[in-house]
C-alpha positions as CSV (number, residue, x, y, z in Angstrom):
1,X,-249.3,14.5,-48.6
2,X,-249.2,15.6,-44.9
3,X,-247.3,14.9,-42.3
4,X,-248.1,15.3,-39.0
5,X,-245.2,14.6,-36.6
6,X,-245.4,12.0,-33.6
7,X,-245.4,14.5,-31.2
8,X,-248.4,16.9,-32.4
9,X,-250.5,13.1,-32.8
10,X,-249.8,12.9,-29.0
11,X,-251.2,16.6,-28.4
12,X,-254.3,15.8,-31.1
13,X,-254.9,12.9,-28.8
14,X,-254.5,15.0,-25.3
15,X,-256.8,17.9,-26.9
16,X,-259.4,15.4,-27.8
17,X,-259.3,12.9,-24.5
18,X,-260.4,16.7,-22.9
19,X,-263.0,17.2,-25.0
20,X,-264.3,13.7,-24.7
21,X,-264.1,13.9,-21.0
22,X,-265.8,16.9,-20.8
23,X,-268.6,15.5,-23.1
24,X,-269.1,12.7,-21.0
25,X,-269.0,14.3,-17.8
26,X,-271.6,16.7,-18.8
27,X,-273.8,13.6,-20.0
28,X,-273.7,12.2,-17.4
29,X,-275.2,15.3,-15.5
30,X,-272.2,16.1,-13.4
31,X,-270.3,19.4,-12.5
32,X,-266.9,19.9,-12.2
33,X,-266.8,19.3,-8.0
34,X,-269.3,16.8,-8.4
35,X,-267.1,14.5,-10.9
36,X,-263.7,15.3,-9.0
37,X,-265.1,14.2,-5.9
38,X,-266.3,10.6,-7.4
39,X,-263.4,9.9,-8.8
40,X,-261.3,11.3,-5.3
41,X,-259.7,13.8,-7.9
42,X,-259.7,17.7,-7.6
43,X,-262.0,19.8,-9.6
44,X,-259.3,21.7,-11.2
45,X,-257.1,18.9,-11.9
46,X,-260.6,17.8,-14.3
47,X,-260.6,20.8,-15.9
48,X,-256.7,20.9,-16.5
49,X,-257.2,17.4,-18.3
50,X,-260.6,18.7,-20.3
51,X,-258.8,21.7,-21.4
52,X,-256.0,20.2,-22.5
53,X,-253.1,21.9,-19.9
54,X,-252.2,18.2,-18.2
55,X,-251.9,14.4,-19.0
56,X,-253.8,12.1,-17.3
57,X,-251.7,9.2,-15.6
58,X,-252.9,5.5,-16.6
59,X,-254.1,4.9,-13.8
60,X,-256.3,8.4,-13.2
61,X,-257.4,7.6,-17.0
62,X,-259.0,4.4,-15.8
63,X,-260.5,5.8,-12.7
64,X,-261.9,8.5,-15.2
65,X,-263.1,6.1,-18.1
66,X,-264.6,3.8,-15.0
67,X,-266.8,6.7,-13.6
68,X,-267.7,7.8,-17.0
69,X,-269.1,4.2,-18.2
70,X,-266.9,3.8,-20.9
71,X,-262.9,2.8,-21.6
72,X,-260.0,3.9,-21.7
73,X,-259.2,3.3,-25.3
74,X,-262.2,5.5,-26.8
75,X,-261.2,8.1,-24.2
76,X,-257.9,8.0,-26.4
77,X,-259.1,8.0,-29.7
78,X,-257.8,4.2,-30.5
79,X,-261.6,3.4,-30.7
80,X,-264.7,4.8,-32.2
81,X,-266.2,1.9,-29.8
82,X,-267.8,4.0,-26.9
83,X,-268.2,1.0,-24.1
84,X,-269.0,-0.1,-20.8
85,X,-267.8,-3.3,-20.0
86,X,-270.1,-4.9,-17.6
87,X,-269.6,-8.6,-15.6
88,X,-272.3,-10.7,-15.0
89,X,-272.3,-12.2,-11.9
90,X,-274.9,-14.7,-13.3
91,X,-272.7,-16.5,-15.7
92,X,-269.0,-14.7,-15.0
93,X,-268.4,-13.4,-18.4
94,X,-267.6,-9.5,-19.3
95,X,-270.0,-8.0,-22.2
96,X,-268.9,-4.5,-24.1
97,X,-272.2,-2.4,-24.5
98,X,-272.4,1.0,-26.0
99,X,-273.6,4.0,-24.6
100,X,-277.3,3.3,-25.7
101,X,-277.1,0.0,-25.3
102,X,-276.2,0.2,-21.4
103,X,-278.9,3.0,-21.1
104,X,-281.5,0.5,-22.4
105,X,-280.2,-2.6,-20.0
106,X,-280.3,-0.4,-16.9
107,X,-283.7,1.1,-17.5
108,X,-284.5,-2.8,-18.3
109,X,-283.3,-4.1,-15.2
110,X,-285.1,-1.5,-13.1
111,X,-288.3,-2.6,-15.0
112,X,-288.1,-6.5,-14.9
113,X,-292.2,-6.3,-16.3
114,X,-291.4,-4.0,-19.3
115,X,-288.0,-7.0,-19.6
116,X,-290.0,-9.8,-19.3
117,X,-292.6,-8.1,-22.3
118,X,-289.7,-7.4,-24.7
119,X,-288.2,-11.2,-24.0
120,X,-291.5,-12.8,-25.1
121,X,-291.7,-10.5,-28.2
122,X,-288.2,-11.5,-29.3
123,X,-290.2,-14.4,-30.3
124,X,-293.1,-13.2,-31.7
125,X,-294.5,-12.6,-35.2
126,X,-294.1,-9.3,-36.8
127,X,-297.8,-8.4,-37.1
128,X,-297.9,-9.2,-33.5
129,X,-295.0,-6.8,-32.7
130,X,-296.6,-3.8,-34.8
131,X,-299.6,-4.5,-32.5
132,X,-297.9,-4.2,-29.4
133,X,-295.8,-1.0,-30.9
134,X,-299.4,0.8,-32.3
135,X,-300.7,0.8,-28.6
């Protein structure tokens, strides 16, 4: 059996909320300047945190997980769960979409026609689906 003592867990978690940050930010097509200057951060301060060197403050994390369309805890490794929580004005209530997910629902809501198609699908017969999917 191995043991791996509280404080190397903590430095696994450190090493791997770089990494994840790094991942992220690159995803999300920023640079270094570009993503310290969204979240009012500096660039090397970023890249201390993706490499590992400092520990992001609670706050900064948030900030971080905010700009990055995700939370705090997979940032951490306390979630496989990669989401973005996102409040509906509409009817007040706070959904948790993945990644994917909340790449679909923005390119939905910038295309209500290509929306409203896929809503009256939801709905339809299979064959009818495979039609529409052939075409």
């Amino acid at each position: 059996m191995y043991v791996i003592n509280e404080n190397r867990r903590v430095s696994l978690m450190i090493d791997n909320l770089g990494i994840k940050v790094k991942y992220l930010r690159k995803e999300n097509g920023y640079s270094l300047r570009k993503f310290g200057k969204i979240c009012n951060l500096s660039h090397s301060y970023i890249n201390d945190i993706e490499s590992g060197r400092t520990n992001p403050s609670i706050q900064t994390l948030q900030i971080i997980a905010d700009k990055l369309n995700t939370n705090m805890s997979y940032l951490l490794g306390e979630s496989n769960n990669q989401c973005q929580l996102i409040k509906e004005s509409s009817d007040k209530k706070e959904y948790c979409y993945n990644t994917e997910d909340y790449e679909i629902i923005k390119i939905l809501n910038n295309n209500p026609k290509i929306k409203h198609i896929i809503y009256e699908l939801k709905n339809s017969s299979a064959k009818r689906i495979d039609i529409f999917l052939k075409t």
